[in-house]
C-alpha positions in Angstrom: 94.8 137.3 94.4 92.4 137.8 91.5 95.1 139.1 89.9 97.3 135.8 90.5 94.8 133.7 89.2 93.9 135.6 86.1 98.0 135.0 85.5 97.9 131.8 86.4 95.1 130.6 84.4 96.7 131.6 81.5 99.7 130.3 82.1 97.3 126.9 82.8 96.1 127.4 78.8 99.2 127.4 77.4 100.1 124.1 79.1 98.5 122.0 76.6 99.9 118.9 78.7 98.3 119.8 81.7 95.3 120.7 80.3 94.8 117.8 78.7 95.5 115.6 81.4 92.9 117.3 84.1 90.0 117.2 81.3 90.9 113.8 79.5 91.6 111.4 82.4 88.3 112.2 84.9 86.1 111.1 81.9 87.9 108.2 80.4 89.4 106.7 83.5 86.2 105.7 84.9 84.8 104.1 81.5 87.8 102.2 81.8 87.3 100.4 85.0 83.4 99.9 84.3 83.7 96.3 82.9 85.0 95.1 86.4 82.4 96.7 88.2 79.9 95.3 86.5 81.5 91.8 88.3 80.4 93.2 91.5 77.1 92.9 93.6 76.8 96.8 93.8 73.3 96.8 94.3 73.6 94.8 97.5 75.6 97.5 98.9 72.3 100.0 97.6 74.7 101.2 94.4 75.0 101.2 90.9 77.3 101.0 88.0 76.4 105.1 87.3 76.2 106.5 90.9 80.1 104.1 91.5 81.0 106.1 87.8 80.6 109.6 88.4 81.7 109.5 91.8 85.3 108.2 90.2 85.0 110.6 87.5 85.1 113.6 90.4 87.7 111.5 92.7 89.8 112.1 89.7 88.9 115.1 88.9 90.5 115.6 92.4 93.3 114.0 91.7 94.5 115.1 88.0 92.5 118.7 87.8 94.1 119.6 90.7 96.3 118.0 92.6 98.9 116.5 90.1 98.8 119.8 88.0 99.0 122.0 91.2 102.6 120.1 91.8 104.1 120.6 89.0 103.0 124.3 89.2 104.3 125.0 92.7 107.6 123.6 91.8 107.9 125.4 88.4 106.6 128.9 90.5 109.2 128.2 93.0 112.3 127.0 90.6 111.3 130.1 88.3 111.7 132.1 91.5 107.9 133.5 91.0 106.8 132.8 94.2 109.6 134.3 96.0 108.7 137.5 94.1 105.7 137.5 94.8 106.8 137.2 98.6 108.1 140.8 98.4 104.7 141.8 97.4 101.5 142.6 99.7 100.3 139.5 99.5 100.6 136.9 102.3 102.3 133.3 101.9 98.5 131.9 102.4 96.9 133.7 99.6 100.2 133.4 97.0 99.3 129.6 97.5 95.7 129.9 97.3 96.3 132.6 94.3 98.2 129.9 92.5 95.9 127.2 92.8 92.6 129.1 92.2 92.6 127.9 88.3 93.0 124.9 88.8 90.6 124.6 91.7 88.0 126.4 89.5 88.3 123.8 87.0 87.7 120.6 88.9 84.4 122.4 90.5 83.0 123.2 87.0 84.6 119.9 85.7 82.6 118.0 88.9 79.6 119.9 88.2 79.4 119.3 84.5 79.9 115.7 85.3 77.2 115.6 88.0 74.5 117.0 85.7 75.6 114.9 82.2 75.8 111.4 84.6 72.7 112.1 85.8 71.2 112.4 82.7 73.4 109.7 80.5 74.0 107.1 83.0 70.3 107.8 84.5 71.8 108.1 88.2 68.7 110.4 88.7 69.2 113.6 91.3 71.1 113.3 93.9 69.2 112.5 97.3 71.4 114.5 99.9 73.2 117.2 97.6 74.6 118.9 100.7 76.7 115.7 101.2 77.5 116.4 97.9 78.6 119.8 97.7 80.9 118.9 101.3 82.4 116.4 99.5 83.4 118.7 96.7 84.8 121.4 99.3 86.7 118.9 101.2 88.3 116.9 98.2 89.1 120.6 96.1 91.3 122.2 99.5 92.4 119.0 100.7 94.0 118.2 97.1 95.3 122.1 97.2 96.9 121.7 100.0 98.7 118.1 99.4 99.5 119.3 96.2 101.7 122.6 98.1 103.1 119.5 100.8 104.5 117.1 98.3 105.8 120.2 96.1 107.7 120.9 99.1 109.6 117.6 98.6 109.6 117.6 94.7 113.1 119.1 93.3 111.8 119.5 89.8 109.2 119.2 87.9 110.1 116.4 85.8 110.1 114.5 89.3 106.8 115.5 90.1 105.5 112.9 88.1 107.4 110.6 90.7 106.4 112.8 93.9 102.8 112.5 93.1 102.7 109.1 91.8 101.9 106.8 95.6 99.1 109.4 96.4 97.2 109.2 93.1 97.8 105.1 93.4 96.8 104.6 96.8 94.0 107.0 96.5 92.9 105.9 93.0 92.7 102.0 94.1 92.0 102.2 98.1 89.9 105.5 98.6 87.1 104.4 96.7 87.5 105.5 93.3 88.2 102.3 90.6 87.0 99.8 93.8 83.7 101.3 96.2 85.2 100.5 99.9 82.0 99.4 100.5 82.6 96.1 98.5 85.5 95.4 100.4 86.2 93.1 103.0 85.5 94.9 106.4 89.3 95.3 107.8 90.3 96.4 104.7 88.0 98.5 103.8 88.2 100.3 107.5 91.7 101.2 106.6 91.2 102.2 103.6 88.8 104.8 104.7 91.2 106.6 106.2 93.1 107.7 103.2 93.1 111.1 102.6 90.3 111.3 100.3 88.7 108.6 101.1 86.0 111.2 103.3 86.0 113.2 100.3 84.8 110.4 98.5 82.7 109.0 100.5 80.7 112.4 100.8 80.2 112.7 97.6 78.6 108.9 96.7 76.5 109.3 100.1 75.1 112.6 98.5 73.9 110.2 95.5 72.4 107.1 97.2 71.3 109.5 100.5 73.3 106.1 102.6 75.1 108.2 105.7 73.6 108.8 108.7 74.5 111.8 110.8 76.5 110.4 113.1 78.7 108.9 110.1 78.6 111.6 108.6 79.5 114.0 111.0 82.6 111.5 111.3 83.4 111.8 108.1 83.2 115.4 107.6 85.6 115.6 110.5 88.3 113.0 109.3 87.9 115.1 106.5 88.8 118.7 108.5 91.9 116.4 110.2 93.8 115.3 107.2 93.0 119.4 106.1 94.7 120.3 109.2 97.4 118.0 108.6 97.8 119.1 105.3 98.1 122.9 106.0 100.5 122.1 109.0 102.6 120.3 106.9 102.8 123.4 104.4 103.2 125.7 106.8 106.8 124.1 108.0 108.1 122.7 105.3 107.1 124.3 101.9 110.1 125.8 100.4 110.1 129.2 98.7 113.9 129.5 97.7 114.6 126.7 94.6 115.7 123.3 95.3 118.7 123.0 93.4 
């Protein structure tokens, strides 16, 4: 496996696209959507415009670092007939996946880290009050984005239609789990539903480790949405992930 990812990871430098993608959009994405926030009454809901910021910034991070760049290299593996190799091999379906997606994996968590400690210190969101909430958001968001990013390869015949494959998750998740819009400023019916998105507990975690606002009971909730949609996620793989190329 450490093999696997050494490979991939350099394979993951030579894609300037990809690369610039999953370190450009987590830090300019949020900047862009700041003006409308500052339309909202965030500090009624105990928030502000930096805590609402670097929480985006990670939710991306999620989405572009990993899960959008993990797609397109499942289905490029797979087409390539590399994972099917690699079948023959000692190592099992489970860690060819997790072998694949280690880079990128490794560079969201340094990506969300580097963000946590510069937001803290430029957009003076001060430490974090719960950093376990934190560091559970982080675990959730990284597999779960791992693992959707294996399903919808499963669907996704090339990797020019990745781009379309991916798109309604990072949509949906980008506007209703919390990341341009807090669900806490939404209306109540809506913002229940929206909460159960797949990252949307991932999301959640992490702004709760910030402002400290999750009790147990929530969060224990939370946390095992969280281990559901995971579940889901890796049952979904398991059945339907294809190892021969679509073509």
């Amino acid at each position: 496996m450490r093999a696997l990812g050494r490979a991939e990871l350099a394979l993951l430098g030579r894609n300037r696209g990809v690369v610039l993608t999953a370190l450009v959009m987590p830090l300019t994405l949020p900047f862009s959507v700041r003006p409308a926030l500052g339309q909202l009454d965030l500090r009624k809901q105990g928030l502000s415009i930096g805590v609402v910021t670097v929480t985006a910034a990670i939710g991306f991070s999620f989405l572009f670092a990993v899960y959008t760049s993990l797609v397109s290299t499942y289905v490029a593996r797979r087409e390539e007939l590399v994972l099917k190799r690699l079948r023959t091999g000692e190592l099992t379906d489970a860690e060819i996946l997790t072998g694949t997606a280690l880079p990128a994996v490794g560079l969201a968590l340094a990506q969300a880290l580097l963000l946590c400690t510069g937001c803290a210190v430029l957009l003076h969101t001060g430490a974090p009050r719960a950093p376990y909430l934190i560091l559970l958001g982080l675990v959730a968001g990284l597999v779960l984005s791992a693992a959707l990013a294996a399903l919808t390869a499963s669907f996704t015949r090339s990797v020019e239609s990745g781009q379309v494959t991916a798109l309604p998750l990072v949509l949906f998740s980008m506007i209703g789990s919390g990341m341009a819009i807090p669900t806490e400023v939404l209306p109540h019916p809506l913002a229940s539903v929206c909460e159960l998105l797949p990252l949307s507990p991932a999301i959640r975690l992490v702004r709760a480790g910030w402002t400290g606002q999750l009790s147990v009971h929530e969060t224990l909730g939370t946390v095992a949405l969280a281990v559901a949609w995971i579940i889901v996620a890796v049952g979904g793989v398991r059945r339907w992930f294809r190892w021969e190329p679509r073509r």
